[in-house]
C-alpha positions as CSV (number, residue, x, y, z in Angstrom):
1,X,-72.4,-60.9,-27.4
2,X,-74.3,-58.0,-29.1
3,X,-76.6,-55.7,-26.8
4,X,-79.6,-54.1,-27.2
5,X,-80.2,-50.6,-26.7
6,X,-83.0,-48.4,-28.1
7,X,-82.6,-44.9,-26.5
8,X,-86.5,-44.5,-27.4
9,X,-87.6,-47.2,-25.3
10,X,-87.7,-45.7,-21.7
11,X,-89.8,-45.9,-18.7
12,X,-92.7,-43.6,-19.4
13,X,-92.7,-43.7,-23.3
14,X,-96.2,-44.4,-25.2
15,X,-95.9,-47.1,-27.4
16,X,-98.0,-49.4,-29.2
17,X,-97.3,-53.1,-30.4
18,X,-97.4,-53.3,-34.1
19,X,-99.2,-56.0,-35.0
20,X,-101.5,-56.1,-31.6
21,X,-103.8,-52.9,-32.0
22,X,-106.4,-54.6,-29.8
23,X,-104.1,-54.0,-26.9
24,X,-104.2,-50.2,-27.4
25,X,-101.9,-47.9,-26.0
26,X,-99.2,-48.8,-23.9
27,X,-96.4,-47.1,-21.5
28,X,-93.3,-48.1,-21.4
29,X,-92.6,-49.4,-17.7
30,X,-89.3,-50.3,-17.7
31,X,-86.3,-51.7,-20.4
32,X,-83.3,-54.0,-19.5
33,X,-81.5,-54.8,-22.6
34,X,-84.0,-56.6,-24.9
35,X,-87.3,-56.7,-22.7
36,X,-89.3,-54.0,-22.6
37,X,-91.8,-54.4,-19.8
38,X,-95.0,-52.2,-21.1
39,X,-98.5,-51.8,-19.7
40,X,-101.0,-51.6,-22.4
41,X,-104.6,-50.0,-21.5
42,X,-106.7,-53.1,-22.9
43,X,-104.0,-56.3,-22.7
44,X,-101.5,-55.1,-18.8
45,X,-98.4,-55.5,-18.6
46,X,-96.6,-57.5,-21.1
47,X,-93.0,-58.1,-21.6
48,X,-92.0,-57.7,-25.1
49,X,-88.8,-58.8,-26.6
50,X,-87.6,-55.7,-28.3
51,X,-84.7,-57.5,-30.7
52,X,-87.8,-59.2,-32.1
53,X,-90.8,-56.8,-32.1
54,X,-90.4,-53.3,-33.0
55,X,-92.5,-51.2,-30.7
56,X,-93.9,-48.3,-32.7
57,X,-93.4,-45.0,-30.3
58,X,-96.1,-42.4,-30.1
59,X,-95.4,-38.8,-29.1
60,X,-96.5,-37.2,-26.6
61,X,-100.0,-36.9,-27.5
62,X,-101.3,-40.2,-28.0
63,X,-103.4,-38.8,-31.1
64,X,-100.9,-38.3,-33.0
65,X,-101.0,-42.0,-34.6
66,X,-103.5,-44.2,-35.5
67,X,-103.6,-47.8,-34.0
68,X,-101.2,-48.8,-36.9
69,X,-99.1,-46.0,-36.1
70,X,-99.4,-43.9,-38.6
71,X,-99.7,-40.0,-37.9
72,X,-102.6,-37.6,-38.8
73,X,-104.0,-37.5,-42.3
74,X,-102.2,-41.2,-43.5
75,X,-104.0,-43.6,-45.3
């Protein structure tokens, strides 16, 4: 049995769901292997299957990518 582990994915990381940019930002609430429990400002708390959906991670300044996110000046 393979695990999942994404070191990037930890309680208090902003992420936001790739293909769900309606849902806006979201923080990472807690990760036990493969789900990802976030809380996104416009959708709550959703548990996301992280073997399946790749959560795109923002830095620490939510600005710093666009809702597709990609960082400051890309097109």
């Amino acid at each position: 049995m393979t695990t999942f582990g994404d070191p990037f994915l930890e309680p208090g990381v902003l992420v936001r769901h790739p293909s769900q940019a309606d849902w806006g930002l979201g923080q990472v609430q807690s990760a036990a292997g493969r789900k990802v429990t976030v809380n996104f400002e416009h959708a709550g708390k959703r548990t996301i299957d992280a073997g399946v959906v790749s959560l795109l991670v923002v830095g620490d300044d939510p600005r710093e990518t666009d809702s597709r996110g990609h960082g400051p000046g890309a097109t």
